[in-house]
C-alpha positions in Angstrom: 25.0 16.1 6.0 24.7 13.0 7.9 26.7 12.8 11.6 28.1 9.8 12.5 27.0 8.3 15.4 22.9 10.0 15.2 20.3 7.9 14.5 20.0 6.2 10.9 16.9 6.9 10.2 16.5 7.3 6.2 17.7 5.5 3.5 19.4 7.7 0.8 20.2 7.0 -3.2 22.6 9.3 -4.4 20.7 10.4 -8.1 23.4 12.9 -9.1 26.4 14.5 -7.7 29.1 13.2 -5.4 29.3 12.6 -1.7 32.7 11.8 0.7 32.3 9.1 3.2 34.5 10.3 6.8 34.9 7.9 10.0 36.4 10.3 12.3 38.5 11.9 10.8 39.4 10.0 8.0 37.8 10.1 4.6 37.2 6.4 3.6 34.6 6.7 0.7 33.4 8.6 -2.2 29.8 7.9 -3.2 28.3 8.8 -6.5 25.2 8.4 -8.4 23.5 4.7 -8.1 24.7 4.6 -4.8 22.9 5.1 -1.4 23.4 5.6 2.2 22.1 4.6 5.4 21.3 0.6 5.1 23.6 -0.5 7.8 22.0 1.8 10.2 18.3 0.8 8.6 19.0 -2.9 8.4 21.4 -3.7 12.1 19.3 -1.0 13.9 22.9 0.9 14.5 23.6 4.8 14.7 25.4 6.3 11.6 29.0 4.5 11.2 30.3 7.6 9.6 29.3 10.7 8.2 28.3 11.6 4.9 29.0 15.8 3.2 28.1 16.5 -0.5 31.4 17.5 -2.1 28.7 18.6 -5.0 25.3 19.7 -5.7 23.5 16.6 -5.1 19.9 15.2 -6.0 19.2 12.2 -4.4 16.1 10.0 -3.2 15.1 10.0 0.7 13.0 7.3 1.7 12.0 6.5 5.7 12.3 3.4 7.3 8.9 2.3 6.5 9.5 3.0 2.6 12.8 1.5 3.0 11.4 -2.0 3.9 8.5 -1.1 0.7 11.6 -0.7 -1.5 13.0 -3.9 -0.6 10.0 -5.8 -1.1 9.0 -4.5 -4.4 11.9 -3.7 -6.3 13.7 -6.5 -7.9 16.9 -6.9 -7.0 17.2 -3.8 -4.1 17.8 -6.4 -1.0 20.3 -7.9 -3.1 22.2 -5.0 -3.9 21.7 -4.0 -0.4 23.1 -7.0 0.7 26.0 -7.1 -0.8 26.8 -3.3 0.2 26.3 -4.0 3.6 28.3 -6.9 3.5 30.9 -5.1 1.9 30.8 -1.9 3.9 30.7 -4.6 7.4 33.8 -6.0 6.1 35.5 -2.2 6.5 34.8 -1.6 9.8 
C-alpha cells in the first residue's frame, strides 16, 4: 500500500488487477491495468496526495525515480500520457 502524505518515491504501472485510490477518507479512484501511480509526487516533488490498497491480486511495474525520468525519455509517448494524467489528477485536488 502506498500512504498518503510519505514520500513519492516510485513510479508504479498497474499490469493486472485493480487498485482504490482514498484521500482521507474518501475513496476517489479506481485504478486498473495501463494505469500507474506516483507521477505527481515524481514530477512536483510532493508527498503522496492519497493512498493507494490493491482491492486485487495485483502485478504491476515499479520503477525509481532515476528509471522514471529513463522511462520518459525513451518511451514514446510516456510524458505525454503522463502529462495529461497529472493534469487531470491536478485538476481533482
Amino acid at each position: 500500500m502506498l500512504e498518503e502524505g510519505n514520500r513519492s518515491d516510485a513510479f508504479v504501472v498497474i499490469l493486472a488487477g485493480r487498485a482504490e485510490v482514498v484521500r482521507g477518507d474518501e475513496r476517489v479512484n479506481e485504478l486498473g491495468p495501463g494505469e500507474f501511480i506516483g507521477e505527481v509526487g515524481l514530477v512536483l516533488s510532493r508527498t503522496r496526495n492519497a493512498s493507494v490498497r490493491a482491492v486485487t491480486d495485483m502485478l504491476v511495474l515499479v520503477a525509481d525515480a532515476g528509471r522514471f525520468k529513463q522511462l520518459l525519455d525513451e518511451v514514446p509517448g510516456m510524458a505525454r500520457a503522463v502529462l495529461d494524467t497529472l493534469e487531470d489528477r491536478l485538476a481533482e485536488n
